[in-house]
N, C-alpha and C positions, 0 to 999 in steps of 0.2 A: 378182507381177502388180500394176501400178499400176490404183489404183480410180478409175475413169471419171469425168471431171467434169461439174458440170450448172451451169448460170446460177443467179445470188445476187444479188437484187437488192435494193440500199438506196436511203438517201439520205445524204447527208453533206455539209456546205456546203463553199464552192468550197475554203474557207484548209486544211482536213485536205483533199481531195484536192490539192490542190500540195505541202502539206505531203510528201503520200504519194510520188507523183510523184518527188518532188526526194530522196526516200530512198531510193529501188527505184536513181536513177539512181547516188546514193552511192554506195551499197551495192553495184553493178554495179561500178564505178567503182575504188572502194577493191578489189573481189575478183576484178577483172577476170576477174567471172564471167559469164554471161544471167541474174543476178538478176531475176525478174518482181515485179510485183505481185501474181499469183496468190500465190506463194510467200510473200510479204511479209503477204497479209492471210490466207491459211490461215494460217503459223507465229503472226501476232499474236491470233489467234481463239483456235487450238489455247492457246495463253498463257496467254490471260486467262480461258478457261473452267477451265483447269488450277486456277486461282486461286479462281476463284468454288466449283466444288468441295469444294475445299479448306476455305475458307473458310462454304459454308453446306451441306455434304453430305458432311462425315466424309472427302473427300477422294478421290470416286469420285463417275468419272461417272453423273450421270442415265440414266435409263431412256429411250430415242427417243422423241419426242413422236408421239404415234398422231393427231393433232389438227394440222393448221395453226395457226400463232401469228395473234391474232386482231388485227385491223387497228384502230387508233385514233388517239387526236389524241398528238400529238408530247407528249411531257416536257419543260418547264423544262429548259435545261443546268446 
């Protein structure tokens, strides 16, 4: 059974959203498949948490956060 999806909401400036855009279209394109963008930014999420992991938790995912991530001023890029 696939697991239900819910709204995720960021922000990201406009150059990575075309950026994205123009890779989902790629990507469609090259596999003349229905590549989305959903698929594109769960697989890169799934990825790069795979990563971070790895790299600061033995390699296994974290415990669910019982807490909402707490709102604040943006980071330096």
């Amino acid at each position: 059974m696939t697991e239900p999806k819910t709204s995720f909401s960021t922000q990201v400036t406009p150059s990575a959203q075309a950026r994205v855009r123009a890779t989902v279209r790629g990507v469609a394109s090259a596999t003349n498949t229905q590549y989305s963008l959903s698929q594109l930014v769960e697989e890169a999420l799934d990825a790069y948490c795979t990563g971070l992991e790895e790299q600061y938790h033995h390699g296994t995912p974290w415990p669910p956060a019982e807490q909402p991530l707490q709102r604040g001023a943006r980071l330096a890029p």
